[in-house]
C-alpha positions in Angstrom: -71.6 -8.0 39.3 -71.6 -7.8 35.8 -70.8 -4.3 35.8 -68.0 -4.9 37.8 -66.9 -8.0 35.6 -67.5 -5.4 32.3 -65.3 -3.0 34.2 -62.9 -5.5 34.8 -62.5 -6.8 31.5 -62.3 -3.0 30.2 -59.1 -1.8 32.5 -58.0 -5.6 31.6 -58.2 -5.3 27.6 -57.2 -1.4 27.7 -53.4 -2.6 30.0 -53.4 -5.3 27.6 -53.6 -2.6 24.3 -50.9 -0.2 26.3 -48.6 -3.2 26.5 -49.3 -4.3 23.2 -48.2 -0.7 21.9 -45.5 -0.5 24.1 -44.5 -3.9 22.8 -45.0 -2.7 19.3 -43.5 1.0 19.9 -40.4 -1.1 21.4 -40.1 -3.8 18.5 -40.5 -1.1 15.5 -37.4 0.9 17.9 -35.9 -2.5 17.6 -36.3 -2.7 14.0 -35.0 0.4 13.2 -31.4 0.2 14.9 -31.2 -3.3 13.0 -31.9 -1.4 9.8 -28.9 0.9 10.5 -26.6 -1.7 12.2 -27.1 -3.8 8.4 -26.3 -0.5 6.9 -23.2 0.1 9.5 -22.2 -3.8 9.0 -22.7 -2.8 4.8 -20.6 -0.3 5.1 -18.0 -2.1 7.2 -17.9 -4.7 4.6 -17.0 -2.9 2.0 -14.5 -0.6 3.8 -13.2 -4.4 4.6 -13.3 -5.1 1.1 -11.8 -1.6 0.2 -8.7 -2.5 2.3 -8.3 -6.4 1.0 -7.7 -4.6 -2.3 -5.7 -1.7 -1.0 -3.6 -4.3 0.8 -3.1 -6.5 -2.0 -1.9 -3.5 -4.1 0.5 -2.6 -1.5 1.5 -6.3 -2.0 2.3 -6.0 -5.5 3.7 -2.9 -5.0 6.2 -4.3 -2.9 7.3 -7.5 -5.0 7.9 -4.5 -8.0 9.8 -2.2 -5.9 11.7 -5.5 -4.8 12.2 -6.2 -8.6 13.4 -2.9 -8.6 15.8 -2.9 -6.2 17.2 -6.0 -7.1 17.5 -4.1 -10.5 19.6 -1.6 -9.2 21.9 -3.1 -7.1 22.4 -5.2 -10.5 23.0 -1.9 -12.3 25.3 -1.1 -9.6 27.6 -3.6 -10.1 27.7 -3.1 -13.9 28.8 0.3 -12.8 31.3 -0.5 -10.7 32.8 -3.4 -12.9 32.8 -0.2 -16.0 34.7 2.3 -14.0 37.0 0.0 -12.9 37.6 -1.2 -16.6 37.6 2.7 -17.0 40.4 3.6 -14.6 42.1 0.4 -16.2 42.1 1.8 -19.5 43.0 5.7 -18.4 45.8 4.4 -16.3 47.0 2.2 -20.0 46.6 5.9 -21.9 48.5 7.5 -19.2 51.4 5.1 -19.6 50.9 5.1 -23.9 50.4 8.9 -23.3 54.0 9.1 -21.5 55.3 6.6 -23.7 54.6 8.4 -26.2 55.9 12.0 -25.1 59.4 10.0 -24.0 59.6 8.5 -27.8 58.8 12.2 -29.1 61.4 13.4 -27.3 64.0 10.7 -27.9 63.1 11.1 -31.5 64.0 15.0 -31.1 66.9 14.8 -29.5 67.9 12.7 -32.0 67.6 14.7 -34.8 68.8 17.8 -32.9 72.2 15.2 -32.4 71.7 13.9 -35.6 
C-alpha cells in the first residue's frame, strides 16, 4: 500500500512539475509579447507625438501662407490702383504730347506766314 501511495504521490508531484512548467513556459511566452507590445505601444507614442508636432507645424504653416495670401491680394490692389494712375497719367502725356505737336505746328505756320 505504501508503495502504491509512494507511486501515487510520484506521478502526482511529476504532472504537478509538467504543469508548473507549462504554466511557467506559457507565463515567460506571456511576458515576452508584453515586452514587445510596450515597445510597439513606445513606438506608437512617439510616432503619435511625431505627428502632434508635424500637425501643429502644418498649422502654422497655414496661418503664414494665409498671411501671405492676404499679403498678396493686398499687393494686388496696390498694383492695380498704380496702373490705373499709370494709364491716367500716359493718356494726360498723350493729350500734352499732341498739344504740344498742334502748338509746334501753329507756331510754324506762323512764322512760315509771318
Amino acid at each position: 500500500m505504501k508503495q502504491e501511495e509512494d507511486k501515487l504521490r510520484r506521478d502526482y508531484n511529476q504532472k504537478l512539475n509538467e504543469k508548473e512548467t507549462e504554466i511557467t513556459e506559457k507565463d515567460a511566452k506571456l511576458t515576452e509579447q508584453n515586452v514587445e507590445l510596450t515597445e510597439q505601444d513606445t513606438k506608437l507614442a512617439a510616432n503619435a507625438n511625431e505627428m502632434k508636432e508635424k500637425d501643429a507645424q502644418l498649422n502654422v504653416n497655414a496661418i503664414e501662407m494665409k498671411k501671405m495670401d492676404e499679403e498678396i491680394a493686398t499687393k494686388n490692389d496696390e498694383l492695380q490702383n498704380l496702373q490705373i494712375i499709370n494709364d491716367r497719367l500716359t493718356g494726360e502725356n498723350r493729350q500734352l504730347e499732341n498739344e504740344k505737336i498742334a502748338l509746334e505746328q501753329t507756331a510754324s505756320s506762323a512764322q512760315s506766314d509771318g
